[in-house]
N, C-alpha and C positions, 0 to 999 in steps of 0.2 A: 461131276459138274456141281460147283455151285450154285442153290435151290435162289432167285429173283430177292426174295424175301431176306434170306441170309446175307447178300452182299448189302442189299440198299443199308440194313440195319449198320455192318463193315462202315460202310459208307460215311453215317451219320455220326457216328461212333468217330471217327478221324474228325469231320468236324469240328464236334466240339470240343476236341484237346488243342484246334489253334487259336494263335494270341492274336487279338484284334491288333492291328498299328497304336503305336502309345499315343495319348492325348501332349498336346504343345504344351507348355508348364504354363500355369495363372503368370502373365506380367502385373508384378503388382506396384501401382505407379504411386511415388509419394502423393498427399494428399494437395490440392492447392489451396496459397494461401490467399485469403481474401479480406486482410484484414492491415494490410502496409498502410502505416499511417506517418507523417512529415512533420517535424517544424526546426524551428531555426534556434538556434542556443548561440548568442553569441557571432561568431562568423563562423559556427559548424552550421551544417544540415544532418539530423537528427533523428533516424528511421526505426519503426518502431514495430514488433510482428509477435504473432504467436507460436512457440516453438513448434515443431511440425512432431504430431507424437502417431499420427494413424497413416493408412494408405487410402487411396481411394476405394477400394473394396471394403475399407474399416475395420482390418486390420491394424494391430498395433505397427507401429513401422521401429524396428529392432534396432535394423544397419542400414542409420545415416551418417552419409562419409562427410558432407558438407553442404553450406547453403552458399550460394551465389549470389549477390547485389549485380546489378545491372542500372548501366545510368549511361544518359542519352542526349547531348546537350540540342534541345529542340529548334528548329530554324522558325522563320515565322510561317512557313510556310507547312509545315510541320505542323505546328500549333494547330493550324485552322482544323486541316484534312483529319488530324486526331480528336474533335472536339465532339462532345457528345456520346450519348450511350451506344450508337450504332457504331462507332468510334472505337472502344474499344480493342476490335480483332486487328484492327490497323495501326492501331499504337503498338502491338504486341509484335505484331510485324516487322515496323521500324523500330523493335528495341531490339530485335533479334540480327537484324539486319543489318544494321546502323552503330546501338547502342556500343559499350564496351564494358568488359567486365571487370567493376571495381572491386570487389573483393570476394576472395576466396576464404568464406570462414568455416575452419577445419580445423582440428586437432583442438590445441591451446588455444586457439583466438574463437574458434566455435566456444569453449568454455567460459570466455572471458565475456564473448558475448551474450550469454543465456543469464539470465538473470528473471529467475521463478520459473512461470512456462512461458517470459516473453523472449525473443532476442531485439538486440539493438545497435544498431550501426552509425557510427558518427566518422563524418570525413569532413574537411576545411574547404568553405566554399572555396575557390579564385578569388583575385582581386582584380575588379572591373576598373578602368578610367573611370574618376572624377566627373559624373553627368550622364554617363551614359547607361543603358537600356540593358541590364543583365538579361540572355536569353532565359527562357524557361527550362529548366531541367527537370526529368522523369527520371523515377526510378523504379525498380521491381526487383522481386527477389524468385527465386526459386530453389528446392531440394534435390540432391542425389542421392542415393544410395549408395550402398558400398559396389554394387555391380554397375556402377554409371548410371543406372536408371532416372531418369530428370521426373521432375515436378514437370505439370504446365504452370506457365510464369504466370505470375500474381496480378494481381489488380496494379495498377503503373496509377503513381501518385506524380502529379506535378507540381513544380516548387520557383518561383520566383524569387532570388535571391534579393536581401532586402537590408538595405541602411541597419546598422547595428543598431538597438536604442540605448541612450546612453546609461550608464550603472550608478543606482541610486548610490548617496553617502549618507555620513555623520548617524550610521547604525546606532539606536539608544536601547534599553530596557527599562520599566521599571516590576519590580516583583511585587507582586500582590497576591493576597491568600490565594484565589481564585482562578490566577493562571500568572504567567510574565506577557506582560503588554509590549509591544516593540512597537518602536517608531524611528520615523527616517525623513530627509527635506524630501518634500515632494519635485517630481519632476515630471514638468508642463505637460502634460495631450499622451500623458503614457499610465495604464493601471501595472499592477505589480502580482509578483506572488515569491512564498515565503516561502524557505527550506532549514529541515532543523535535520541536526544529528545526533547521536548521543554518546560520541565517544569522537576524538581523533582518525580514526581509521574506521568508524562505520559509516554506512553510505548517506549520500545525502537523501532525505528527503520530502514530499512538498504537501504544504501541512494546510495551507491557506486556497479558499478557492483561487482557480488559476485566473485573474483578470480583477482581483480587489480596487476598486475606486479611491482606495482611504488610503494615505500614508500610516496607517499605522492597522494593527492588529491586533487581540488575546490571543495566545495558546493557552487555551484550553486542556489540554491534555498533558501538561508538563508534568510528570510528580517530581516531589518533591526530596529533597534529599540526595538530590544526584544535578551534577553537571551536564550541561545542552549545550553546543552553536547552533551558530543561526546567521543565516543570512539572505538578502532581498535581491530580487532583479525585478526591472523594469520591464512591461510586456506590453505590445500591439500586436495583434493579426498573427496569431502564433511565432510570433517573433520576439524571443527575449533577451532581453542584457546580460552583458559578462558578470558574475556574481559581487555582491560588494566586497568587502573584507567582513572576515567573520567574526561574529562575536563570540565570543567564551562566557558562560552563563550558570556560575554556582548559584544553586534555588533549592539552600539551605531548608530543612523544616521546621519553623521557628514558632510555626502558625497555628494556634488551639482549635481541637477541634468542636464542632458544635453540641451544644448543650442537649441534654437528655429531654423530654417533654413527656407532659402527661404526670408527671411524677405526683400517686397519689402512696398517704398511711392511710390502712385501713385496721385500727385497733380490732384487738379480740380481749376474753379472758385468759392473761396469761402471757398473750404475744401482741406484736403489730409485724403485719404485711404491708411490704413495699412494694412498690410497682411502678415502671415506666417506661417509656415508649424509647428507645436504642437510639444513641448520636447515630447520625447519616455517615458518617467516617468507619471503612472498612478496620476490622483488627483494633477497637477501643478495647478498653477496661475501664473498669468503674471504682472510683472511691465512694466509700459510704461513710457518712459521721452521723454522730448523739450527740445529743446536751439537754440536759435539764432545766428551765427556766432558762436562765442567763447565764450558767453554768458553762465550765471548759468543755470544749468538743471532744468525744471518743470518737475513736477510728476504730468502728466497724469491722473492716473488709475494706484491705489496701489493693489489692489488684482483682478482684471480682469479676466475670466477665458473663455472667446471667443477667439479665433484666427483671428477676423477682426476688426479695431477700426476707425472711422471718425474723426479725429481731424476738427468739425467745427469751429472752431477761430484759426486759424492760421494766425501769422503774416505776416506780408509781408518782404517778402527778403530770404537771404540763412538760408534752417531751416535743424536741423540733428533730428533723431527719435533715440532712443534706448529701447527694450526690455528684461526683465529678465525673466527667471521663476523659480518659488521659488516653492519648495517642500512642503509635510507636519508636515517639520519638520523645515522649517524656512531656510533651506539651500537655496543660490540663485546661479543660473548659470551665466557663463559670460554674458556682453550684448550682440547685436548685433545689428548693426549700418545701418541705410539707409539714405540719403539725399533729399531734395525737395526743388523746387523753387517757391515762389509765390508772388501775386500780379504782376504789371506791368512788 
C-alpha cells in the first residue's frame, strides 16, 4: 500500500507537468488617424494624412496591405445630427453605414500616394447645376493590415465644394542679387500662393506663405546658377485656382559677392600682417595685391582662402594692400584698401 504522503507528493508531481490553455494572441489593431485634413485644388478635393507607421499598442505596424478613403455625400439632415463634438460617433456611423468606399490604396497607388510620411488623396469634385447648393461632403480614411485587421476610422473632415477661383496670368520675373522677384495682374477679393521647382520632373512645391495679399513675391532662397519654375494660383477659404502656366527661370550667377570688412595692415620689423573679417558668401577666396606709392600692383596670393596673410618681403616706404573676394563662379567683389609704413 501506498504510504498518504507518497501518493499526494505522485499527485502534485502530475500537476505540474500540465500545460495551462494557451493565451488568445494580442489583436494588434492599426493605429488611428487623427490628423485627415481637406482642401480644394482647382475642381479636386484634396486629402491629406500621416502615414500609418505604429499599432495601437505602439508597436511598429510592419504589414500594412492598404488604407481605405471613405466619403459620404451628406443630406442636410445629416449635417445637423452630425454637428459638433458629441457628434462625432454618429458621423462615424453614418460613414460606415451610409458612406461608400472611394479608394482602395494598395500596392502601387498606396506608393504613389506616400510622399515622406504623409499620404494624399486627390479625386474630381462632380459638377453641380449652375446656382445651386453643393451638398457637404465627409471623408475618412482608415488602415488594414495584411490579416484584414482595420484601423478605427479617422477623424471625418467635411468639405463644401466651392466656385473655382479664377487662375491668375501674365506670370513676370525679375532677377535681382537677393532673390527672383515675381509678379503677376492681380485678381480682385482673391490672396495667392507661389510654387517653385527645380527641374522639369521634380515636384512642385509651395514656397510662399499660403494666403499672400500682394501680387507679387521675392524668393528668397533661389541659388543661383541653376534653373527654377514657378508658378501662382489664386486662393480663398482653402480653395485654390488651377495653376497658371509656368515660368522657366535661368538665375545665372552673374552677381559679386560682398566685400571683406574690417581689413586692417599691421606693420612689424621685417613683415606686415593682414587681416580681415570674411565676405558673408559661403566657398569665397581672396585676392591680395601691393604697390608702392603709386606704383604697379603685385599679386600677392590669387586664390587664397584664409582671412590672415604675412607679407614677409615688404618693401620699404609707403605701401598700400588691397583685397578681393571672388566667388565660385568667378565673380569678384570690390577691393578694399589699407596702408603701412615700413623700413626706417
Amino acid at each position: 500500500m501506498v504510504p498518504a504522503a507518497v501518493a499526494l507528493a505522485l499527485v502534485i508531481a502530475a500537476g505540474c507537468g500540465r500545460k495551462a490553455a494557451p493565451l488568445p494572441p494580442i489583436l494588434e489593431v492599426p493605429e488611428t488617424t487623427t490628423n485627415l485634413t481637406a482642401y480644394q485644388d482647382g475642381n479636386e478635393i484634396v486629402l491629406s494624412w500621416a502615414y500609418p507607421q505604429l499599432t495601437r499598442g505602439g508597436r511598429e505596424l510592419t504589414d500594412l496591405a492598404r488604407v481605405e478613403v471613405w466619403r459620404l455625400e451628406a443630406t442636410p439632415g445629416q449635417e445637423q445630427a452630425g454637428s459638433g463634438p458629441s457628434g462625432e460617433a454618429l458621423r462615424q456611423q453614418l460613414m460606415l453605414g451610409r458612406g461608400k468606399l472611394a479608394a482602395r490604396l494598395e500596392g502601387g497607388s498606396l506608393q504613389a500616394a506616400t510622399h515622406g510620411n504623409s499620404l494624399t488623396y486627390r479625386e474630381t469634385l462632380p459638377s453641380y447645376p449652375a446656382g445651386s447648393s453643393p451638398p457637404s461632403v465627409w471623408y475618412a480614411v482608415r488602415s488594414r493590415r495584411k490579416d484584414g485587421t482595420p484601423s478605427a476610422l479617422s477623424n471625418i473632415v467635411t468639405w463644401q465644394p466651392r466656385p473655382v477661383p479664377p487662375t491668375p496670368k501674365d506670370l513676370t520675373v525679375k532677377l535681382q542679387k537677393d532673390g527672383i522677384e515675381l509678379a503677376w495682374a492681380p485678381v480682385a477679393g482673391f490672396t495667392y500662393v507661389l510654387e517653385r521647382r527645380a527641374s522639369k520632373v521634380a515636384p512642385w512645391e509651395v514656397i510662399s506663405p499660403i494666403g499672400i495679399d500682394k501680387p507679387t513675391f521675392m524668393d528668397a532662397t533661389a541659388q543661383q546658377g541653376q534653373t527654377w519654375w514657378y508658378r501662382v494660383r489664386s486662393y480663398l477659404k482653402l480653395a485654390a485656382s488651377a495653376p497658371s502656366a509656368e515660368l522657366e527661370v535661368p538665375y545665372p550667377d552673374i552677381y559679386p559677392p560682398a566685400a571683406v570688412t574690417s581689413f586692417l595692415c599691421l606693420p612689424e620689423p621685417g613683415l606686415v600682417h593682414l587681416r580681415w573679417d570674411p565676405s558673408p558668401e559661403a566657398g569665397v577666396i581672396y585676392k591680395i595685391f601691393r604697390r608702392q606709392g603709386k606704383g604697379s600692383w603685385d599679386h600677392l596670393q590669387e586664390d587664397f582662402k584664409l582671412t590672415e596673410y604675412t607679407d614677409t618681403k615688404p618693401p620699404a616706404g609707403e605701401l598700400e594692400y588691397a583685397v578681393k573676394a571672388v566667388d565660385a563662379a568667378g565673380n569678384q567683389s570690390d577691393p578694399v584698401y589699407c596702408t603701412a609704413r615700413t623700413g626706417p
